[in-house]
mmCIF file of the N, C-alpha and C atoms, coordinates in Angstrom:
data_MODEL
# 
_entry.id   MODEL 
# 
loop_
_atom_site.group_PDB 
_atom_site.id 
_atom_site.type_symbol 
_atom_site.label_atom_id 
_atom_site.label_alt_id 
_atom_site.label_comp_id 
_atom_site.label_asym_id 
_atom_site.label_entity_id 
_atom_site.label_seq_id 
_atom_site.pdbx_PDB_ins_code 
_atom_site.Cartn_x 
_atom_site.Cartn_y 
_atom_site.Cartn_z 
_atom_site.occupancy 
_atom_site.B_iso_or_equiv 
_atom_site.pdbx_formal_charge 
_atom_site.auth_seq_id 
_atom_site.auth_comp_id 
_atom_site.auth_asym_id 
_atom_site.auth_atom_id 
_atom_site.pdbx_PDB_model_num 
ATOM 1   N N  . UNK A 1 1  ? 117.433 -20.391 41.635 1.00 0.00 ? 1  UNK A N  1 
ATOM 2   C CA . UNK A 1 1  ? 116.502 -19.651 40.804 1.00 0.00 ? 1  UNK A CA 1 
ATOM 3   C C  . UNK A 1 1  ? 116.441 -18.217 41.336 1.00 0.00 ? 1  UNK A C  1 
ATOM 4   N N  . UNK A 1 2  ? 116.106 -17.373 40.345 1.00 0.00 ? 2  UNK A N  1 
ATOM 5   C CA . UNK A 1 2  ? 116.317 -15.799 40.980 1.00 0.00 ? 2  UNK A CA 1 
ATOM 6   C C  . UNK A 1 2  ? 114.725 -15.688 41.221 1.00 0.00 ? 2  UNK A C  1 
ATOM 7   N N  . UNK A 1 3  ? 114.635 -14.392 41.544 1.00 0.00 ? 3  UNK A N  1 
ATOM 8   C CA . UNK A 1 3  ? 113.194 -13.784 41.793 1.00 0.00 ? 3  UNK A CA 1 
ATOM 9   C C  . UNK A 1 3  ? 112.786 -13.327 40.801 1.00 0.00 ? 3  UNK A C  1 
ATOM 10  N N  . UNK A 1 4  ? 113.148 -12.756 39.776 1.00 0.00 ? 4  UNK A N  1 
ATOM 11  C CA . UNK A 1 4  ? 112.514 -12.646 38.396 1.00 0.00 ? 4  UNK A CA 1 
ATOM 12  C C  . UNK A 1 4  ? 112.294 -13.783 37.533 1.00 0.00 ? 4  UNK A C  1 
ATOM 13  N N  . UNK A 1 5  ? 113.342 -14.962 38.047 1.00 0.00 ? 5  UNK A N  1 
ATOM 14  C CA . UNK A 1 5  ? 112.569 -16.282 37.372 1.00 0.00 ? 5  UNK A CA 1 
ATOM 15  C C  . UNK A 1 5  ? 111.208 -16.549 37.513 1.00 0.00 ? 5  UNK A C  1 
ATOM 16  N N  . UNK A 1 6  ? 111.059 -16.618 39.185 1.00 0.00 ? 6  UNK A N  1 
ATOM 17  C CA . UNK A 1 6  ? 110.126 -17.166 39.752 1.00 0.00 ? 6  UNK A CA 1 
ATOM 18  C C  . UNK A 1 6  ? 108.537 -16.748 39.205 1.00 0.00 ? 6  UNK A C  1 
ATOM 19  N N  . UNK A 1 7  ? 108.540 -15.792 38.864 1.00 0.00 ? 7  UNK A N  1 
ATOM 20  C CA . UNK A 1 7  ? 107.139 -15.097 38.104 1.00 0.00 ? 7  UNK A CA 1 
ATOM 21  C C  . UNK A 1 7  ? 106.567 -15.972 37.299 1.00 0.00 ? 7  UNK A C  1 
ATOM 22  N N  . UNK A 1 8  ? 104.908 -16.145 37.799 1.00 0.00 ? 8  UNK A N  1 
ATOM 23  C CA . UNK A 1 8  ? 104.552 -17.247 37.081 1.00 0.00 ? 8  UNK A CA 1 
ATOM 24  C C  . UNK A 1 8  ? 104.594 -18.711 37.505 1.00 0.00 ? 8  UNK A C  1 
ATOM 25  N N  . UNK A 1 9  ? 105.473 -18.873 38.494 1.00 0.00 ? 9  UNK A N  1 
ATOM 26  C CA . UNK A 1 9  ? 105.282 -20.219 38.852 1.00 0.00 ? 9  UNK A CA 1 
ATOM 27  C C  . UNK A 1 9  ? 105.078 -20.335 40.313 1.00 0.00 ? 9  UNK A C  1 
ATOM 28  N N  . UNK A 1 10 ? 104.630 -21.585 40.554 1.00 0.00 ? 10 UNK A N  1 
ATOM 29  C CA . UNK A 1 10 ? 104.256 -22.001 41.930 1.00 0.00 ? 10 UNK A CA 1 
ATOM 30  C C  . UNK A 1 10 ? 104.756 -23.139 42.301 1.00 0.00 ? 10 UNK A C  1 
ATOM 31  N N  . UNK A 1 11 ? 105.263 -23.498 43.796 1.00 0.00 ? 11 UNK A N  1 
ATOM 32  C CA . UNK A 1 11 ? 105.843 -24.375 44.388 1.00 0.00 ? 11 UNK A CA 1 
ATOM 33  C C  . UNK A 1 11 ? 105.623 -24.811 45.805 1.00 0.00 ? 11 UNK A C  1 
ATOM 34  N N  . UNK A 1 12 ? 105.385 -25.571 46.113 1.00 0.00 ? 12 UNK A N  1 
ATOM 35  C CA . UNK A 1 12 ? 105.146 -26.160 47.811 1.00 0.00 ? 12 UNK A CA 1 
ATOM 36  C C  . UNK A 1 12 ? 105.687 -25.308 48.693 1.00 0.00 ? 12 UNK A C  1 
ATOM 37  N N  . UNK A 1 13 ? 107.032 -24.855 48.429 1.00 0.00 ? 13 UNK A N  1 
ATOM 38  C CA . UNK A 1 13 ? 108.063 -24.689 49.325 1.00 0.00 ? 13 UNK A CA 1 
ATOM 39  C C  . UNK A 1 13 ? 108.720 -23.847 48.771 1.00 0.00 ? 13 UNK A C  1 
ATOM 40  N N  . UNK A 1 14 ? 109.064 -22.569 49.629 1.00 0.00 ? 14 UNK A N  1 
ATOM 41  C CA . UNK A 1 14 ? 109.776 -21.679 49.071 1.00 0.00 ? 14 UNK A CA 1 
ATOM 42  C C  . UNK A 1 14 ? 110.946 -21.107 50.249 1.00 0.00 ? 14 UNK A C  1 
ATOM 43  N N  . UNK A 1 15 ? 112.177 -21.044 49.328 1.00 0.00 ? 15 UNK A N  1 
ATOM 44  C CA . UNK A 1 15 ? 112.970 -20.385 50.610 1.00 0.00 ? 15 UNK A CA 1 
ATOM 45  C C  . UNK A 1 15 ? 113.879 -18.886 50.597 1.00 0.00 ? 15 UNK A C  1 
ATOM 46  N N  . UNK A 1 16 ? 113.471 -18.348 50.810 1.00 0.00 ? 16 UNK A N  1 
ATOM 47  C CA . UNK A 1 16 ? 114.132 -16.609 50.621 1.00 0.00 ? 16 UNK A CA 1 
ATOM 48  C C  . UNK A 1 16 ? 115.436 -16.715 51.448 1.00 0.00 ? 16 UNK A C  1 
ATOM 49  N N  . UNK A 1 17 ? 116.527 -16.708 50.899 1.00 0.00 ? 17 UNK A N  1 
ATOM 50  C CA . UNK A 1 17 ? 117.613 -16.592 51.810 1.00 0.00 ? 17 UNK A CA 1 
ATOM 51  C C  . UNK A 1 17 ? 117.897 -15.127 51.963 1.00 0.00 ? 17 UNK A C  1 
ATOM 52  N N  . UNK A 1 18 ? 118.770 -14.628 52.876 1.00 0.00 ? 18 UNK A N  1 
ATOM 53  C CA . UNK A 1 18 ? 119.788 -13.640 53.034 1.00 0.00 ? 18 UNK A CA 1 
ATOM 54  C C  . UNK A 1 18 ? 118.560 -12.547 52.916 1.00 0.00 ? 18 UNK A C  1 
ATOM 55  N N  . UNK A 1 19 ? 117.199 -12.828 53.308 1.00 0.00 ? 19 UNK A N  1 
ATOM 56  C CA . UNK A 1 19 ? 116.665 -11.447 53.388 1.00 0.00 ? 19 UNK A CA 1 
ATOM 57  C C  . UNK A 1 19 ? 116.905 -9.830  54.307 1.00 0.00 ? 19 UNK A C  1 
ATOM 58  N N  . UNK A 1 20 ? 118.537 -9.728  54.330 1.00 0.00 ? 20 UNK A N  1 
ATOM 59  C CA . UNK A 1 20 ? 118.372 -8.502  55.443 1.00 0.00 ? 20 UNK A CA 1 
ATOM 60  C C  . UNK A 1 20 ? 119.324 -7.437  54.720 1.00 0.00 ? 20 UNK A C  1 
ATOM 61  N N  . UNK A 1 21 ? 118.817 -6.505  55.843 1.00 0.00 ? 21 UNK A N  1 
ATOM 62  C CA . UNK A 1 21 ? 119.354 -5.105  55.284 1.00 0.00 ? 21 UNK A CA 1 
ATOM 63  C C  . UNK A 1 21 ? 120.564 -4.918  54.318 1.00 0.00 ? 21 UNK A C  1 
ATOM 64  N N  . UNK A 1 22 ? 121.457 -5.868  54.757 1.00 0.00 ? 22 UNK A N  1 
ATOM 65  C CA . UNK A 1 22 ? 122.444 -5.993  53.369 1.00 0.00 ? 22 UNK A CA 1 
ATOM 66  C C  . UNK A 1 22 ? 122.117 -6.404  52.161 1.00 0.00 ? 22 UNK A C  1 
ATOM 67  N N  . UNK A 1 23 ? 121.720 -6.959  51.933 1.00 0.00 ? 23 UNK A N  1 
ATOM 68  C CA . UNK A 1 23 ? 120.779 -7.765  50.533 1.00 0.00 ? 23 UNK A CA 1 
ATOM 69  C C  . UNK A 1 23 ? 120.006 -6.595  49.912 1.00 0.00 ? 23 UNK A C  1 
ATOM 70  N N  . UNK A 1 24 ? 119.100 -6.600  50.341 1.00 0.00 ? 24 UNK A N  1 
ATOM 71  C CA . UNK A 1 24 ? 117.733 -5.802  50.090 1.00 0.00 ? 24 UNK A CA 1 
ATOM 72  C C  . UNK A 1 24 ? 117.330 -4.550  50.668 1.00 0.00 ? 24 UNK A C  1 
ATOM 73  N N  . UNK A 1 25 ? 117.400 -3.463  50.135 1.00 0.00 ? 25 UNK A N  1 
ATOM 74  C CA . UNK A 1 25 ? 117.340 -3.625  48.775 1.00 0.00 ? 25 UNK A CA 1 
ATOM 75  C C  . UNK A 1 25 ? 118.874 -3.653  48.230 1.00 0.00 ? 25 UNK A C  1 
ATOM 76  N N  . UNK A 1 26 ? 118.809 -3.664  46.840 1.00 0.00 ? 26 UNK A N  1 
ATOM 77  C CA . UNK A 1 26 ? 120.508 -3.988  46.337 1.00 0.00 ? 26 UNK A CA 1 
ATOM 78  C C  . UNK A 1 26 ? 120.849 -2.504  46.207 1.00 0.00 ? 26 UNK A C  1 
ATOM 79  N N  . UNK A 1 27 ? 121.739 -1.755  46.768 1.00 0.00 ? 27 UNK A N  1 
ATOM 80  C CA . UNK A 1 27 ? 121.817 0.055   46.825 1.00 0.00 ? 27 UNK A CA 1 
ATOM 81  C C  . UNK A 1 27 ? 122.574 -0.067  46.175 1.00 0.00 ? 27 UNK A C  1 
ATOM 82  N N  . UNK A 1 28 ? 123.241 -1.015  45.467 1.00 0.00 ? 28 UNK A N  1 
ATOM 83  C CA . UNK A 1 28 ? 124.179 -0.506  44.286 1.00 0.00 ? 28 UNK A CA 1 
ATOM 84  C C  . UNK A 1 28 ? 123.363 0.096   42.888 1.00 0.00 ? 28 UNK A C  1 
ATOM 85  N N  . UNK A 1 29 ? 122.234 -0.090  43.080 1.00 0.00 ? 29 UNK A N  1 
ATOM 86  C CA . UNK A 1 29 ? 121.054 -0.086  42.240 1.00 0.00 ? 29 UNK A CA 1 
ATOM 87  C C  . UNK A 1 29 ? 120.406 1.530   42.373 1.00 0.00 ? 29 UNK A C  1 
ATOM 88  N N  . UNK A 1 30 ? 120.755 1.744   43.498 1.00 0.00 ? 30 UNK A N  1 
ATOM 89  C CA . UNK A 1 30 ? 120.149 3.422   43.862 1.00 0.00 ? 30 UNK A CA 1 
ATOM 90  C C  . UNK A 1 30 ? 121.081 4.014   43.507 1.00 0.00 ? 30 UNK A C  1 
ATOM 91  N N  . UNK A 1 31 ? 122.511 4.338   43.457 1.00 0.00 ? 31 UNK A N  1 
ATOM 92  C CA . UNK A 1 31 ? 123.146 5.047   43.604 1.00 0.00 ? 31 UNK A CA 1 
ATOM 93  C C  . UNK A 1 31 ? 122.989 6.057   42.488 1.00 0.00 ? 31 UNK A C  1 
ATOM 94  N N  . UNK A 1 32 ? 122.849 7.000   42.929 1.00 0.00 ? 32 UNK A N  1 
ATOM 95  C CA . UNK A 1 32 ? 122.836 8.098   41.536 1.00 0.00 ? 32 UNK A CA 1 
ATOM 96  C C  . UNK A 1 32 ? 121.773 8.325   40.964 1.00 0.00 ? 32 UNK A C  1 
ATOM 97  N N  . UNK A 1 33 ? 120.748 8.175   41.590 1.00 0.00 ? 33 UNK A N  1 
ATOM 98  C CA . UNK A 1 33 ? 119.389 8.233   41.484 1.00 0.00 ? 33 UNK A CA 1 
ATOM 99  C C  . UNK A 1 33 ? 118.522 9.652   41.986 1.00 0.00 ? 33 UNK A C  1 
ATOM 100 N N  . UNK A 1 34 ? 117.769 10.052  41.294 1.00 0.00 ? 34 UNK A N  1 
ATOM 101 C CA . UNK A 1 34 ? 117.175 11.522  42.006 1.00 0.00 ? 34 UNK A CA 1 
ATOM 102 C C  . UNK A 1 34 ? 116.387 10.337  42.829 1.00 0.00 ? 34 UNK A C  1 
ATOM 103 N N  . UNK A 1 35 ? 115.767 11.553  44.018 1.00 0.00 ? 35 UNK A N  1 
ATOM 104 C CA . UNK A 1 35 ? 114.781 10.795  44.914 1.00 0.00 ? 35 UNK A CA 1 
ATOM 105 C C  . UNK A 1 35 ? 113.926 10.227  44.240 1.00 0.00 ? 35 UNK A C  1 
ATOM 106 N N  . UNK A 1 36 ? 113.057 10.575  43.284 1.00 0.00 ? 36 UNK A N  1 
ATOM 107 C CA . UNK A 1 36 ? 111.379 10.288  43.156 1.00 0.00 ? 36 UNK A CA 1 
ATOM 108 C C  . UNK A 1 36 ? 111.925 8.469   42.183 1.00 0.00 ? 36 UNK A C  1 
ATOM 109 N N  . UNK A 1 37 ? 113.087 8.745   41.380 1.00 0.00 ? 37 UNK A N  1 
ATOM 110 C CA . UNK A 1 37 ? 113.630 7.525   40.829 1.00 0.00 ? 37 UNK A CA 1 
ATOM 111 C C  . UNK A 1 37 ? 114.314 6.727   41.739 1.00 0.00 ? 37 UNK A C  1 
ATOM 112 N N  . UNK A 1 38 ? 114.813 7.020   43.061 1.00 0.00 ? 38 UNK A N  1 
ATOM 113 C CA . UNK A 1 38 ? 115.387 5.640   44.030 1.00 0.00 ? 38 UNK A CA 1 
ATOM 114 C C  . UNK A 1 38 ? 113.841 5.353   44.469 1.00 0.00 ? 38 UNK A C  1 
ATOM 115 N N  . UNK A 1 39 ? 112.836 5.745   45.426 1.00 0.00 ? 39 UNK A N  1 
ATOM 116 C CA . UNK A 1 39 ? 111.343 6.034   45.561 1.00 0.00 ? 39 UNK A CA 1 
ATOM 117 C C  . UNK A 1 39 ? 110.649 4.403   44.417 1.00 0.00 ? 39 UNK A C  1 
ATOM 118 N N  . UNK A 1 40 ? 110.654 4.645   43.178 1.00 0.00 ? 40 UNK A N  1 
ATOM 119 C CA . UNK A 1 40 ? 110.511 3.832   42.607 1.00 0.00 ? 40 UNK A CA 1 
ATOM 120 C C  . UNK A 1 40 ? 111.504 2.573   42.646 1.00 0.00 ? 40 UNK A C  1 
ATOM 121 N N  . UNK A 1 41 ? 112.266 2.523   42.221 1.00 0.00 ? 41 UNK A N  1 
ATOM 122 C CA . UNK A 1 41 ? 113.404 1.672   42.926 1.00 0.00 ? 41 UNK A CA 1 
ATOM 123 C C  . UNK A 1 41 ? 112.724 1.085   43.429 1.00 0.00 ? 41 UNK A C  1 
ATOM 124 N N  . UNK A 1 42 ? 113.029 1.240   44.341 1.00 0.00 ? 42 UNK A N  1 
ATOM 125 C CA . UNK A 1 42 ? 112.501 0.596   46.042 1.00 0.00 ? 42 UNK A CA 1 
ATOM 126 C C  . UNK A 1 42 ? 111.215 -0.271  45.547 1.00 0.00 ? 42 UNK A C  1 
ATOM 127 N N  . UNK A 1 43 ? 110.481 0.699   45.577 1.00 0.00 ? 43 UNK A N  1 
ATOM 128 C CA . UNK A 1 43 ? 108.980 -0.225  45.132 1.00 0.00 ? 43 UNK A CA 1 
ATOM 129 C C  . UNK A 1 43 ? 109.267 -1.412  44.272 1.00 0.00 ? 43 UNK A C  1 
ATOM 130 N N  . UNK A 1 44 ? 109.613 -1.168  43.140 1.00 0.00 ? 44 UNK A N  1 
ATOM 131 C CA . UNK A 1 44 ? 110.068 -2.608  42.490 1.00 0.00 ? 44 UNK A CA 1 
ATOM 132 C C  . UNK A 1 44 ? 110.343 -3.447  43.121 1.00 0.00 ? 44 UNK A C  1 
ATOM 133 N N  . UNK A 1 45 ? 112.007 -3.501  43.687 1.00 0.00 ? 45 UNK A N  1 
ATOM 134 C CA . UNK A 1 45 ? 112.220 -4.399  44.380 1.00 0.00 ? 45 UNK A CA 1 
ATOM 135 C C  . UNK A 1 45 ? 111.168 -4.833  45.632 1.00 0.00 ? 45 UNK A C  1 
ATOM 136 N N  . UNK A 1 46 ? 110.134 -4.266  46.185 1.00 0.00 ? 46 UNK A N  1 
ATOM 137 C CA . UNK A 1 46 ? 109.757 -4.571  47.362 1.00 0.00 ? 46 UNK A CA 1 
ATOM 138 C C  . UNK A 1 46 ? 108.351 -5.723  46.703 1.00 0.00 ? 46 UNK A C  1 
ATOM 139 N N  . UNK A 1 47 ? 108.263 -5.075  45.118 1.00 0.00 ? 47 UNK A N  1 
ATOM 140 C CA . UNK A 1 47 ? 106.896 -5.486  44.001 1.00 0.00 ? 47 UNK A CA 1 
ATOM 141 C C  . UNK A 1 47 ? 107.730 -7.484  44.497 1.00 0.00 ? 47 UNK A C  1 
ATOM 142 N N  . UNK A 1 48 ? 108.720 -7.382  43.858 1.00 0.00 ? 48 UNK A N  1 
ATOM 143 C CA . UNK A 1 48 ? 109.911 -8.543  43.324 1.00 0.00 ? 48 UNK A CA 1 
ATOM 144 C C  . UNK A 1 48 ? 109.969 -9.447  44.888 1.00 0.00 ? 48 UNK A C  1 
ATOM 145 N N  . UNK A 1 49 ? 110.265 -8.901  45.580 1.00 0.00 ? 49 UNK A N  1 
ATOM 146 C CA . UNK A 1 49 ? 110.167 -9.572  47.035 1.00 0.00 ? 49 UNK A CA 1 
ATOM 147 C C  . UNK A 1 49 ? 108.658 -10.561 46.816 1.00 0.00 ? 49 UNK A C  1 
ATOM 148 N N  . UNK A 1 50 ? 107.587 -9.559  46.964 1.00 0.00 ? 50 UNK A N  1 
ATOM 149 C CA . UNK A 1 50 ? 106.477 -10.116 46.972 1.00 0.00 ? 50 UNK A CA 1 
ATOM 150 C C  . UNK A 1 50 ? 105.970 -11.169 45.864 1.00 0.00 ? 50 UNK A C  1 
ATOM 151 N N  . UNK A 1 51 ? 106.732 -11.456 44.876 1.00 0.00 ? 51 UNK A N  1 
ATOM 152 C CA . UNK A 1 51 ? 106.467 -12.034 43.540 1.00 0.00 ? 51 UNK A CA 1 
ATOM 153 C C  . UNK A 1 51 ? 107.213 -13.207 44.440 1.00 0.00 ? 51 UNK A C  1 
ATOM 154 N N  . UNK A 1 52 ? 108.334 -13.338 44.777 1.00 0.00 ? 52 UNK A N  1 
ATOM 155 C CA . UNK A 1 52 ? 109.213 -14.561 44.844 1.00 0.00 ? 52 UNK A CA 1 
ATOM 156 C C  . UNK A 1 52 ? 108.232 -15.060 46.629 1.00 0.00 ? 52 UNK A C  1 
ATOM 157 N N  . UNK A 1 53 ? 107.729 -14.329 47.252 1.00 0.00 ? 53 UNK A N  1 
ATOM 158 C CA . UNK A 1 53 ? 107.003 -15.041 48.217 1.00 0.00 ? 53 UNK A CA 1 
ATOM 159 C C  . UNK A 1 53 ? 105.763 -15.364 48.305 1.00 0.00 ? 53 UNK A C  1 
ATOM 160 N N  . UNK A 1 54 ? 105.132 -14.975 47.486 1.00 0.00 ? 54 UNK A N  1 
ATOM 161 C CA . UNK A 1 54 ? 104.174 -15.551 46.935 1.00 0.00 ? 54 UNK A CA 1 
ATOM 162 C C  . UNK A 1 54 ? 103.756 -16.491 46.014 1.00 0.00 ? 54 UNK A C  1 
ATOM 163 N N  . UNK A 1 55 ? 105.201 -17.321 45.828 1.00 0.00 ? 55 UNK A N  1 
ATOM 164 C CA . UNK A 1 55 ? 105.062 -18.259 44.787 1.00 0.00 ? 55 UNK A CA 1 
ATOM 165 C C  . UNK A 1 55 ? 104.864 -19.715 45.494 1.00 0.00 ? 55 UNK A C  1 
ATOM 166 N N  . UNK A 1 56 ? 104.730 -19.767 47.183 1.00 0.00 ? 56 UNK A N  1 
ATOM 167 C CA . UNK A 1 56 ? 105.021 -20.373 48.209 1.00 0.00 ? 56 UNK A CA 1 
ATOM 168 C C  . UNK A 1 56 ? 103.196 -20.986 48.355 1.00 0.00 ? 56 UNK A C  1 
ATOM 169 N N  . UNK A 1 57 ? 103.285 -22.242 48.422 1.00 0.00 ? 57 UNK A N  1 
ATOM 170 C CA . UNK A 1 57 ? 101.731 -23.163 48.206 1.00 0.00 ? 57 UNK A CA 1 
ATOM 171 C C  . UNK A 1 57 ? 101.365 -22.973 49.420 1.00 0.00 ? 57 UNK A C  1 
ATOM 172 N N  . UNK A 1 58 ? 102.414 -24.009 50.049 1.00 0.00 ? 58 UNK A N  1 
ATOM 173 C CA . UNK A 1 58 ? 102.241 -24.237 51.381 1.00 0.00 ? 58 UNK A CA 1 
ATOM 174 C C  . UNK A 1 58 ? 103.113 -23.503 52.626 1.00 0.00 ? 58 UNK A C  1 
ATOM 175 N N  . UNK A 1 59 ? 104.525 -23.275 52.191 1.00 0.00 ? 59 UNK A N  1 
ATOM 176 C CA . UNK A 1 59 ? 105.352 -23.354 53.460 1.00 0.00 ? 59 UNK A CA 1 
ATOM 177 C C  . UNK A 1 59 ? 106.359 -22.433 52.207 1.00 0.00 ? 59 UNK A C  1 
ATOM 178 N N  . UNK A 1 60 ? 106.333 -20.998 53.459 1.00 0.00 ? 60 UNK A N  1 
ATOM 179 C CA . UNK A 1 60 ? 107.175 -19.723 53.310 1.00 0.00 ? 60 UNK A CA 1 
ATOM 180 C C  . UNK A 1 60 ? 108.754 -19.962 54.231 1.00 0.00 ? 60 UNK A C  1 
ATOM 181 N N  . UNK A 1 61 ? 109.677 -19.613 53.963 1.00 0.00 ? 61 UNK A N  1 
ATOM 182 C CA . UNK A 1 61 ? 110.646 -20.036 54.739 1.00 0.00 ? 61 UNK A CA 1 
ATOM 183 C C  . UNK A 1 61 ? 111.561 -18.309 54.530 1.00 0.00 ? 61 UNK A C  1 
ATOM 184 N N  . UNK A 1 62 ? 111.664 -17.533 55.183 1.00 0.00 ? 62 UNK A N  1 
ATOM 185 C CA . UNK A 1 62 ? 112.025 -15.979 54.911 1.00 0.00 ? 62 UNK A CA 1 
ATOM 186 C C  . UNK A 1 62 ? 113.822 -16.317 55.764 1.00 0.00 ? 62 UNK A C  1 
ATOM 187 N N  . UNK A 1 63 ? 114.704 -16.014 56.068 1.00 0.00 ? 63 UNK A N  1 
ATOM 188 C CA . UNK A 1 63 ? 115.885 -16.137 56.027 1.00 0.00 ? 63 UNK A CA 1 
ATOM 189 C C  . UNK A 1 63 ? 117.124 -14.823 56.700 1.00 0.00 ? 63 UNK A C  1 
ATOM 190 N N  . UNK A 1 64 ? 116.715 -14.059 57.701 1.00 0.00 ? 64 UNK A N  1 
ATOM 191 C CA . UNK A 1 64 ? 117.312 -13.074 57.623 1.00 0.00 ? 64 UNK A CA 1 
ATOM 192 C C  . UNK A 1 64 ? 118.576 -13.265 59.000 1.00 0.00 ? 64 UNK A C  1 
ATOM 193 N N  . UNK A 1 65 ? 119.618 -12.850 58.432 1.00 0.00 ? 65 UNK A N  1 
ATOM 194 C CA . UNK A 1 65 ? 120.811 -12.449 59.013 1.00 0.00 ? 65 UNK A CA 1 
ATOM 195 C C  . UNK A 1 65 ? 121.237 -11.130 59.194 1.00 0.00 ? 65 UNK A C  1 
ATOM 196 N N  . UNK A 1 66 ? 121.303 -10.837 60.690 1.00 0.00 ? 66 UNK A N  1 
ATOM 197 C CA . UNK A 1 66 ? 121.449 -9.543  60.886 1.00 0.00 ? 66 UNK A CA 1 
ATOM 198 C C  . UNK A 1 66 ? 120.184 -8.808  60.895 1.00 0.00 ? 66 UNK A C  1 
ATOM 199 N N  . UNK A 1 67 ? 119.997 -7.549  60.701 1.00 0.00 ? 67 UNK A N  1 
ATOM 200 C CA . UNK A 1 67 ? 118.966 -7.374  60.446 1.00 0.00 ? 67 UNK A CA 1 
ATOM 201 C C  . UNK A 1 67 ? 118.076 -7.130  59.487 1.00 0.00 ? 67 UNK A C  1 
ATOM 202 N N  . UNK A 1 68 ? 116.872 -7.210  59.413 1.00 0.00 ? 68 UNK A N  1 
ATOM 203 C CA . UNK A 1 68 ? 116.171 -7.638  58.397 1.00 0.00 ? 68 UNK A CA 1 
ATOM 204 C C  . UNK A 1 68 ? 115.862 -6.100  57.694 1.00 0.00 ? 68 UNK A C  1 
ATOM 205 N N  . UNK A 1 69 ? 115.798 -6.431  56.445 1.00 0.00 ? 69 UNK A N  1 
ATOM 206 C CA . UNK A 1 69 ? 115.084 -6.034  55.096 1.00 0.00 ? 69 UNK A CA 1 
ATOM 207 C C  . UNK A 1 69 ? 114.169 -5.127  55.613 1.00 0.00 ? 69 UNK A C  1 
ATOM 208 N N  . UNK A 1 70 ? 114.327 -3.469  54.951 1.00 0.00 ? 70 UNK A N  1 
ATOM 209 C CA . UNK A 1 70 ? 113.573 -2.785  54.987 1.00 0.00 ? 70 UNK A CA 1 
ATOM 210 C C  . UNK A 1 70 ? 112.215 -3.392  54.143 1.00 0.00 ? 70 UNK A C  1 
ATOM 211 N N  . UNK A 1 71 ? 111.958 -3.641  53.495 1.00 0.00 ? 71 UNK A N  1 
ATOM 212 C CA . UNK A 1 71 ? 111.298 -4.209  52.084 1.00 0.00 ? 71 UNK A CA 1 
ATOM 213 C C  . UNK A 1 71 ? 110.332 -5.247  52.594 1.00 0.00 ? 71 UNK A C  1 
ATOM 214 N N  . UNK A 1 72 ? 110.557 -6.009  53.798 1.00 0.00 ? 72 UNK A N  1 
ATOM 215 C CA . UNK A 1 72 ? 110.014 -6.806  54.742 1.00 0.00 ? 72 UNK A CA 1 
ATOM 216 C C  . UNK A 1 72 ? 108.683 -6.110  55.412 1.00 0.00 ? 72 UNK A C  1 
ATOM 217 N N  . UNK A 1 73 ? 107.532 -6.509  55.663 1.00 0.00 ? 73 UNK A N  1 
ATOM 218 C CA . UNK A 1 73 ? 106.475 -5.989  55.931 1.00 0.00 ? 73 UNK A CA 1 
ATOM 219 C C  . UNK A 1 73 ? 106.437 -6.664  57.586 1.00 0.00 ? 73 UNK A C  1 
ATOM 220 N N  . UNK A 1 74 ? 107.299 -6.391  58.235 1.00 0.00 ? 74 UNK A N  1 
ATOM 221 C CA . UNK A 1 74 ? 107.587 -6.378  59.703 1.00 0.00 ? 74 UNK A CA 1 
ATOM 222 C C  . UNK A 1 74 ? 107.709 -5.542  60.290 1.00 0.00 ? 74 UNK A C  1 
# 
């Protein structure tokens, strides 16, 4: 399931894979962007992060290889 699925629903168990700096954010997505529009960017995806981990009842499971995700509130 993607993270824009996830909106709206709730589940016991949630598992975020591959949350790190390679992943997230997706910079194929910035490229060619004035600042104030990558700026937004970013926020979205960081909005989208928080949508797909918060869909988690009980038990968050975050996933990072290498190092982690700017977008990560660590």
């Amino acid at each position: 399931m993607t993270m824009h699925n996830a909106k709206g629903l709730e589940f016991t168990h949630v598992i975020l894979l591959d949350v790190s700096s390679e992943a997230l954010p997706q910079r194929y997505l910035l490229k060619g962007l004035a600042p104030a529009e990558a700026d937004e960017a970013l926020q979205r995806e960081r909005a989208l992060l928080y949508v797909a981990a918060s869909r988690a009842r009980d038990v968050l499971l975050v996933r990072v290889v290498g190092e982690a995700s700017e977008l990560l509130p660590v």
